[in-house]
C-alpha positions as CSV (number, residue, x, y, z in Angstrom):
1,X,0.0,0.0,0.0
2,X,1.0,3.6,-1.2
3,X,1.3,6.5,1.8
4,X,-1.8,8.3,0.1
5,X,-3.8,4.8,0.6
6,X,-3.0,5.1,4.4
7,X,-4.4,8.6,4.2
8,X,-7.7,7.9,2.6
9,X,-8.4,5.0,5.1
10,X,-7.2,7.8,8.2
11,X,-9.5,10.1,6.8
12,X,-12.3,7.6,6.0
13,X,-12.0,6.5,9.9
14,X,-11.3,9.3,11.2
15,X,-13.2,12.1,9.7
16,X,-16.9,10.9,11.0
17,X,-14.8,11.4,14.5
18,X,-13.7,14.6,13.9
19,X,-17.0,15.9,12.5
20,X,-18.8,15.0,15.7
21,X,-16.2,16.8,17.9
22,X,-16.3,19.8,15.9
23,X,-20.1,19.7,16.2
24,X,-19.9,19.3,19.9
25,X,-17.6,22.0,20.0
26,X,-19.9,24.9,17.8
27,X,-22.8,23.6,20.2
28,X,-20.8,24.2,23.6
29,X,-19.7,27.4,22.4
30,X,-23.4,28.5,21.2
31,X,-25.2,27.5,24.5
32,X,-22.0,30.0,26.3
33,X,-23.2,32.4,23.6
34,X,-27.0,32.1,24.5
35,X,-26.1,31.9,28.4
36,X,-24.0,35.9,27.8
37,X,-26.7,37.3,25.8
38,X,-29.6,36.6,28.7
39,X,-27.0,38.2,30.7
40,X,-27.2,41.4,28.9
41,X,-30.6,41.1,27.8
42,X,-31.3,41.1,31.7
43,X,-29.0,43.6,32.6
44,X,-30.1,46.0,29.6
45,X,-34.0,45.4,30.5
46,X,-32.9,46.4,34.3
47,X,-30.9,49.1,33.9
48,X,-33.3,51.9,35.5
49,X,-33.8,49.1,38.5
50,X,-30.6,48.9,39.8
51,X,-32.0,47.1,43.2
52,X,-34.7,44.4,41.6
53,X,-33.6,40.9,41.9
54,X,-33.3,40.6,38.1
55,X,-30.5,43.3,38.2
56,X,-28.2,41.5,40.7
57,X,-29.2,38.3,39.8
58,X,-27.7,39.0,35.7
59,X,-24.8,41.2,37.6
60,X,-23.9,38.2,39.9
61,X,-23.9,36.1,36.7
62,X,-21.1,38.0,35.0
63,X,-17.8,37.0,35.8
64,X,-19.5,32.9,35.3
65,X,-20.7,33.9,31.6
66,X,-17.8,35.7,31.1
67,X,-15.1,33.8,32.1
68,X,-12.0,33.8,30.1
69,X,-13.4,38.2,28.6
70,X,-10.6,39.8,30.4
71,X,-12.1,43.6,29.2
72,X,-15.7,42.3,30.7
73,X,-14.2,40.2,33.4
74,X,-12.1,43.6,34.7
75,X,-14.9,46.3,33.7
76,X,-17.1,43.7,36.2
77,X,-14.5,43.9,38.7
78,X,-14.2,47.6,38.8
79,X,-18.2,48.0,39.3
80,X,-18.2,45.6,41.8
81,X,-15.8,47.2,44.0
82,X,-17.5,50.6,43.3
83,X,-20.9,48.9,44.6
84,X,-18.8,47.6,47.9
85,X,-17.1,50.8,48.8
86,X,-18.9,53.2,51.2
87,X,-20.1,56.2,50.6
88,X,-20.1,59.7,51.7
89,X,-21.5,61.6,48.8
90,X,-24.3,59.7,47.3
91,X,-24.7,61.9,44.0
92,X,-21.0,61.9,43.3
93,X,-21.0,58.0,44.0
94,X,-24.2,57.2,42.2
95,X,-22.6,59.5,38.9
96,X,-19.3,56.9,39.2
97,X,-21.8,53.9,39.5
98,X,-23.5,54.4,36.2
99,X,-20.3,55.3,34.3
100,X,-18.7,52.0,35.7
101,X,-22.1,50.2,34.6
102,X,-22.2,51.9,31.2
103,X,-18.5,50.7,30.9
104,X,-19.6,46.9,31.3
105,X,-22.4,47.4,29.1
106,X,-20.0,48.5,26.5
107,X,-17.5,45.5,27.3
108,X,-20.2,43.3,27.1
109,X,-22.3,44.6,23.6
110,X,-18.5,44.6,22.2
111,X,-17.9,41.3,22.7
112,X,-21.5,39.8,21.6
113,X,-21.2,42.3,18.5
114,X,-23.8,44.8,19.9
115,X,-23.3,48.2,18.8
116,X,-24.7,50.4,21.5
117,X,-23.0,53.8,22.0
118,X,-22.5,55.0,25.9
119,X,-26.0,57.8,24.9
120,X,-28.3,54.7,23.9
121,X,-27.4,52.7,26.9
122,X,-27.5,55.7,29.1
123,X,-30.7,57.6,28.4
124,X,-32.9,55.2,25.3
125,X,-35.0,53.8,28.0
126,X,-38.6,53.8,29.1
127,X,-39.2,53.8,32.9
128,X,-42.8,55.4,33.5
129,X,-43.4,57.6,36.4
130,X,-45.6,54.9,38.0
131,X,-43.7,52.5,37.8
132,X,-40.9,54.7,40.2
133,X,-43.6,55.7,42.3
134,X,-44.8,52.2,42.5
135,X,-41.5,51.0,43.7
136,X,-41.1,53.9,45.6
137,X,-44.8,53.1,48.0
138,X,-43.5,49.5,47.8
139,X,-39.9,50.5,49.8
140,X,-41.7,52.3,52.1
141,X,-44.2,50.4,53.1
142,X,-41.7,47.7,53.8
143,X,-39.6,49.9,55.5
144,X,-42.8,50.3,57.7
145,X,-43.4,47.1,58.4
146,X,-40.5,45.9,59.3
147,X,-39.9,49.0,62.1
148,X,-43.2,48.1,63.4
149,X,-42.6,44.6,63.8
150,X,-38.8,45.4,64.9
151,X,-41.2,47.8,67.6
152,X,-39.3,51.0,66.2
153,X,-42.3,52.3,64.4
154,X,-45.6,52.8,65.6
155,X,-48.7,53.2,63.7
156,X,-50.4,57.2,64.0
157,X,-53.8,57.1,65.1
158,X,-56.6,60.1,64.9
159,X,-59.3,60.1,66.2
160,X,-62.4,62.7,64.9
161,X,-65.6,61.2,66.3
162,X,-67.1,58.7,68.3
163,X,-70.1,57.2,67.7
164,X,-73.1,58.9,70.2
165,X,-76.4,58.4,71.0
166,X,-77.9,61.8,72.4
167,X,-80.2,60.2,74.9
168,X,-77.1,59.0,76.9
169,X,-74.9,61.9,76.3
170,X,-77.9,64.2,77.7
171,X,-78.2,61.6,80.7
172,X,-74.4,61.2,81.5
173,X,-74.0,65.5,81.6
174,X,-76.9,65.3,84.2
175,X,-75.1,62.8,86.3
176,X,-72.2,64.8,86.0
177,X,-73.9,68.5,86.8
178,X,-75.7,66.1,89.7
179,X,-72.0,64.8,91.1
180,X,-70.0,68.0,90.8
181,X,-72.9,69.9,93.0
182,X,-73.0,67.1,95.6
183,X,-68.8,67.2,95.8
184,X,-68.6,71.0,96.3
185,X,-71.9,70.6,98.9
186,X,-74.7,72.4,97.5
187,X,-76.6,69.2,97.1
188,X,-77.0,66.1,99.5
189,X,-77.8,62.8,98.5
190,X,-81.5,61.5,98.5
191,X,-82.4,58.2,100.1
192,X,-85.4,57.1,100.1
193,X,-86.0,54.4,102.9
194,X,-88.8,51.6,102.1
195,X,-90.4,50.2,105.4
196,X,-90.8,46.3,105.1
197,X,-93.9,45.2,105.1
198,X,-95.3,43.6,108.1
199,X,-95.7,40.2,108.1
200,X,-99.5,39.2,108.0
């Protein structure tokens, strides 16, 4: 047998093999592919509800979807450590949180082939003023409840009127006029004694 004989039987045996673990391979890397994009999808859809569970749920995800993205991995990183670090000012702080969160974006629309520029990602969102309010009633009223039940809070009462029947409110000033007159002594107690009856 020729060399180029040994070939075509290699390549006869070998080529169903290597078919399969390129297809394997192209399915692996599409499912990581899927798995990134419902990253960003999420974090895209969330970006005006920074504290919802589907915001730090997609942001937790990132550095798992990511793994290997150095630029997404280290844009994460940066956020993250933004997010951890107290803070004094809160509008200087919150300004530096969305910049670092626009950056990721970015990283992340770059490397999925998204072309977003920082102004779409930014502002090119609909959040109605319900919605905020909504959220807004929803914090508070958990904030409530939990300093009540803590015994922190307390719940304001107000009363504006009781129920009255004027029969007994005309009867109880009597009693009253009656009592006061008989404390300072310018009236004395009636009695009224009953003789028993004899016994027939």
């Amino acid at each position: 047998m020729h060399a180029s004989d040994y070939m075509i039987a290699c390549a006869t045996l070998l080529g169903p093999i290597f078919a399969v673990q390129v297809q394997k391979y192209l399915d692996r890397r599409g499912e990581r592919t899927r798995r990134q994009i419902e990253v960003y999808r999420a974090l895209m859809a969330s970006r005006m509800t920074l504290n919802s569970p589907q915001h730090v749920n997609a942001l937790n995800a990132v550095p798992l979807e990511f793994h290997g993205n150095s630029k997404v991995v280290d844009a994460w990183r940066d956020l993250l450590m933004h997010l951890n670090t107290p803070h004094a000012n809160l509008e200087a702080w919150g300004q530096e949180r969305i910049k670092l969160f626009v950056v990721l974006l970015k990283q992340m629309g770059e490397s999925l082939r998204y072309g977003f520029r920082d102004a779409e990602i930014q502002g090119h969102v609909y959040y109605p003023q319900w919605q905020a309010a909504l959220m807004s009633d929803q914090e508070l009223l958990r904030k409530g409840l939990v300093d009540l039940i803590k015994g922190e809070g307390a719940l304001p009462m107000k009363v504006t009127q009781f129920p009255a029947d004027p029969e007994f409110a005309k009867r109880t000033a009597e009693v009253q006029t009656l009592l006061i007159e008989w404390l300072e002594g310018k009236r004395s107690p009636s009695m009224a004694i009953q003789a028993e009856k004899a016994e027939e």
